[in-house]
BAPA-361765 format. One line per 4 residues: number of its first residue (from 1); for each residue z, x, y of C-alpha. Coordinates in steps of 0.5 Angstrom, whole numbers, plus 500, padded with zeros to 3 digits. Each point is the difference from the previous one (the first is absolute). Layout:
! residues N
NUM	Z/X/Y | ... $
END
This chain:
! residues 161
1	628/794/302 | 494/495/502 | 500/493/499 | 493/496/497 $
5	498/494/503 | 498/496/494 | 499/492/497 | 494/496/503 $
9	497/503/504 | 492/503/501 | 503/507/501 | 506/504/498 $
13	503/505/505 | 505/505/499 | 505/502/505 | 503/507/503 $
17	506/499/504 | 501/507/500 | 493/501/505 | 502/493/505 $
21	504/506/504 | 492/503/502 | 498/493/501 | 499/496/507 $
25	502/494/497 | 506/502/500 | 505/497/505 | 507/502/501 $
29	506/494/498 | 503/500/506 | 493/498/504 | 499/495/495 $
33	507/496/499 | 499/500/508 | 493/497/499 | 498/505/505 $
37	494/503/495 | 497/505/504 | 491/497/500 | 497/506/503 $
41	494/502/498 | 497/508/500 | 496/501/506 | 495/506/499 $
45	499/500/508 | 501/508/501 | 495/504/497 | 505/505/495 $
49	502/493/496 | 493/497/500 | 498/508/497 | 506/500/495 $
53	498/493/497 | 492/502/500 | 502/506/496 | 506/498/495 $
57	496/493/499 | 503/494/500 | 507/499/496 | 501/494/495 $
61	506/499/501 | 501/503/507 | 504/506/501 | 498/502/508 $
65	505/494/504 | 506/503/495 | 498/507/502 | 501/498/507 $
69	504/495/501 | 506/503/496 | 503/507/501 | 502/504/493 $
73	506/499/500 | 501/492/501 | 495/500/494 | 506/503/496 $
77	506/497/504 | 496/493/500 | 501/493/497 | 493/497/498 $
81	497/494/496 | 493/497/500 | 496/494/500 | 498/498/492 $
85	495/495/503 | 494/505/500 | 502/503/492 | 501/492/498 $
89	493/499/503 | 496/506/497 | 502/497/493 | 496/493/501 $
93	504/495/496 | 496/495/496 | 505/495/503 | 498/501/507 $
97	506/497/505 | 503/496/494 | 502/507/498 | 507/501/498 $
101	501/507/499 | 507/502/496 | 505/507/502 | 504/503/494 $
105	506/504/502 | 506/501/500 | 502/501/492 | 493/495/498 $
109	502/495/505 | 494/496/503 | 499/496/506 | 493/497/501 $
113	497/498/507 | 495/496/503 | 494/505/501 | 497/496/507 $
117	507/504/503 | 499/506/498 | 498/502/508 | 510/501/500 $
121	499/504/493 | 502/507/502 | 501/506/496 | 507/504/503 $
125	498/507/497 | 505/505/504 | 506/500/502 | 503/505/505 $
129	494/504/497 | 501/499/494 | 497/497/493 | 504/494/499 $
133	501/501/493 | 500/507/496 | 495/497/496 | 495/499/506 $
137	500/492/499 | 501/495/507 | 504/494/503 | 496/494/502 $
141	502/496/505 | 497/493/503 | 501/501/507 | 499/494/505 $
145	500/500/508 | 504/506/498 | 505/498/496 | 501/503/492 $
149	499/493/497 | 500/503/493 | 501/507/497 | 497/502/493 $
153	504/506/498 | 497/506/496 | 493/497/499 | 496/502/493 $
157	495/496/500 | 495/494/503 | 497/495/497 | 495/495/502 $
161	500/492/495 $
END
């Protein structure tokens, strides 16, 4: 299932948690609570990699630190979430930093958070290898210096007031 990002805002996006597995943007909870997030940068130094990125062109949203740095078989068995703080910024709210974006989950529950912290948003897609819900729907959690400060559950849609 996807999830909009709507309300006021310049641009409105729509999110496929199902593909975040192939993004590289991507990271596994566990570095993430241990605030140890891996920063590494593709370093096309050999000439095989340099040639691969010449001839499959430039990627948006990049595959190729995935298709190195996680084997096949820790995608299946992995925990993952993303950062939501690029999506939130595609989106570019009228508000500015003033924004207030409201979560609906749980059985139409709401929470709405301040934009200006959107950089401890992150969307845990997978778990175990696995989608979190049937439906394909995500938790999100408010991570602080590697602690869940907050955790939205079964998350169906994002609104920008």
């Amino acid at each position: 299932m996807i999830i909009q990002i709507m309300g006021n805002v310049r641009f409105q996006i729509t999110l496929d948690p199902s593909t975040w597995i192939f993004d590289d943007r991507k990271e596994e909870l566990d570095k993430i609570l241990e605030n140890d997030a891996d920063d590494e940068r593709i370093d096309f130094s050999d000439s095989k990699e340099w040639n691969r990125q010449i001839i499959e062109g430039t990627t948006k949203p990049p595959t190729l630190k995935s298709e190195k740095k996680f084997k096949k078989q820790q995608l299946l068995e992995g925990t993952f979430a993303i950062c939501l703080k690029p999506f939130l910024e595609y989106t570019e709210p009228t508000s500015g930093e003033d924004a207030m974006i409201t979560f609906t989950h749980h059985e139409a529950q709401t929470t709405t958070l301040p934009y200006d912290e959107r950089h401890m948003f992150y969307a845990h897609f997978s778990q175990d290898g696995k989608q979190l819900y049937e439906d394909g729907l995500i938790d999100v959690l408010v991570i602080n210096d590697g602690k869940v400060e907050a955790r939205l559950e079964h998350v169906s849609g994002i609104r920008f007031d």
